[in-house]
C-alpha positions as CSV (number, residue, x, y, z in Angstrom):
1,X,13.5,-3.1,-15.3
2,X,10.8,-3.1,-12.8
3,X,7.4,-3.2,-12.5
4,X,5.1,-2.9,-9.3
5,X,1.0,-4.3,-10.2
6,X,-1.5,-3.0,-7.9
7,X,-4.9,-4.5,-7.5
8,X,-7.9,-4.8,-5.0
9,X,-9.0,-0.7,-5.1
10,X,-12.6,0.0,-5.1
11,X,-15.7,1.7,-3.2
12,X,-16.6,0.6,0.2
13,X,-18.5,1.7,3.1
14,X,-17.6,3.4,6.3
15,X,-16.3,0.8,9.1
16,X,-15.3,-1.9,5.8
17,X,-12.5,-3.4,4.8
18,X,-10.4,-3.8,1.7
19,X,-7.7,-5.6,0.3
20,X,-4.8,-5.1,-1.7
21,X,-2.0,-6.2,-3.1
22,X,1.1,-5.1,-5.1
23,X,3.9,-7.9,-7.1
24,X,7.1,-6.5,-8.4
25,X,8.1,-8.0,-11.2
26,X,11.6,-7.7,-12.7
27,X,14.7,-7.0,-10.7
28,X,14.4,-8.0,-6.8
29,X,12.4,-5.6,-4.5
30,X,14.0,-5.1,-0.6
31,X,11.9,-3.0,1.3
32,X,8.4,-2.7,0.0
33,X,5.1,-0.3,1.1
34,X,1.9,1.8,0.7
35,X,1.4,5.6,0.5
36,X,-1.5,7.1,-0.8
37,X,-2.5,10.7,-1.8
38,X,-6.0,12.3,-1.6
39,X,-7.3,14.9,-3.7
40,X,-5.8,18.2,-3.3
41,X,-2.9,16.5,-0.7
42,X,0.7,15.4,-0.5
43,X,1.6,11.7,-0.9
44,X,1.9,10.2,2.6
45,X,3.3,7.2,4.3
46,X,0.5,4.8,5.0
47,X,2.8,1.2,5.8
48,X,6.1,0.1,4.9
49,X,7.6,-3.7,5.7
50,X,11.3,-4.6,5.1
51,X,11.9,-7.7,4.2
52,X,12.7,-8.9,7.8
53,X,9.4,-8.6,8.4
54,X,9.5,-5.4,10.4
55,X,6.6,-2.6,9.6
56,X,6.1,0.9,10.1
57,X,2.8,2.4,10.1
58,X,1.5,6.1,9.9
59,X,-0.5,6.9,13.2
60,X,-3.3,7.6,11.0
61,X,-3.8,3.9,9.9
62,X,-2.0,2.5,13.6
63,X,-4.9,-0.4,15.0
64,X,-6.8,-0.7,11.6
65,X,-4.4,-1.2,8.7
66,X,-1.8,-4.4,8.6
67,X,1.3,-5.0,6.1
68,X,2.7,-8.0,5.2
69,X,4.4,-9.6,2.4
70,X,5.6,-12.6,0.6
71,X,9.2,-12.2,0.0
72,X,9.8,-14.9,-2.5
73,X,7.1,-14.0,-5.1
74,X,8.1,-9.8,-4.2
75,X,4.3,-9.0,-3.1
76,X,3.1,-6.5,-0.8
77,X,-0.1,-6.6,1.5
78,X,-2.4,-4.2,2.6
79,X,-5.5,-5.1,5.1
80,X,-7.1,-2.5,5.6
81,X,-9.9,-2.8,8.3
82,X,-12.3,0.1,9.9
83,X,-12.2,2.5,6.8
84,X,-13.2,5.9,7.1
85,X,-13.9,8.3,4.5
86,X,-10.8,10.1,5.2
87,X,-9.0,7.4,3.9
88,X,-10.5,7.9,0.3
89,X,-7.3,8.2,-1.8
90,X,-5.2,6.8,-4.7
91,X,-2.9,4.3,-2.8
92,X,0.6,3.7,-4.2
93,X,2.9,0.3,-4.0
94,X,6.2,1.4,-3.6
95,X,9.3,-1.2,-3.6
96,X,13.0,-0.1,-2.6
97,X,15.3,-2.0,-5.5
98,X,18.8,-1.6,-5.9
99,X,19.7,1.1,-6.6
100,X,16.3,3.4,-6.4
101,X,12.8,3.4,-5.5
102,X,9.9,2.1,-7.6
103,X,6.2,3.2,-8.1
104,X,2.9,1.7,-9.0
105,X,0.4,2.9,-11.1
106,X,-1.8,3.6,-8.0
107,X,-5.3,2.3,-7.4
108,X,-8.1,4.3,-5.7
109,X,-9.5,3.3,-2.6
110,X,-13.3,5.3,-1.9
111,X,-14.7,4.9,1.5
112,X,-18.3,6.1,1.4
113,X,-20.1,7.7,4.5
């Protein structure tokens, strides 16, 4: 019943930024984040928000990335400011509904050097 649409993946340079931007569509979303998964690595926390507002980051992205959200139209933000190549990876939206979690499609994020 519900359906998370990424957008605003693409190739940028070292010490860029980049956008995106996730809507959930369907049943209502509570908590809402990122996570991302590189080649050859385990999906990993990048940002989470609850719908209060309050964030979590992973230290990895702490000073560079930012989260926010628009709670009435169920869309998910993520600034992301100082990129480094390390952060090359397909980066997932990920919403918390009622009764389970739910997954974009991903979109890749390539940070040349």
């Amino acid at each position: 019943q519900v359906q998370l649409v990424e957008s605003g993946g693409g190739l940028v340079q070292a010490g860029g930024s980049l956008s995106l931007s996730c809507t959930a569509s369907g049943n209502s979303i509570n908590a809402m984040g990122w996570y991302r998964q590189a080649p050859g690595k385990q999906r990993e926390l990048v940002a989470t928000i609850t719908t209060g507002g309050v964030t979590n980051f992973a230290d990895s992205v702490k000073g560079r990335f930012t989260i926010s959200r628009d709670n009435a139209k169920n869309t998910v933000y993520l600034q992301m400011n100082s990129l480094k190549p390390e952060d090359t990876a397909v980066y997932y939206c990920n919403g918390k509904g009622a009764l389970r979690y739910y997954w974009g499609q991903g979109t890749q994020v390539t940070v040349s050097s």
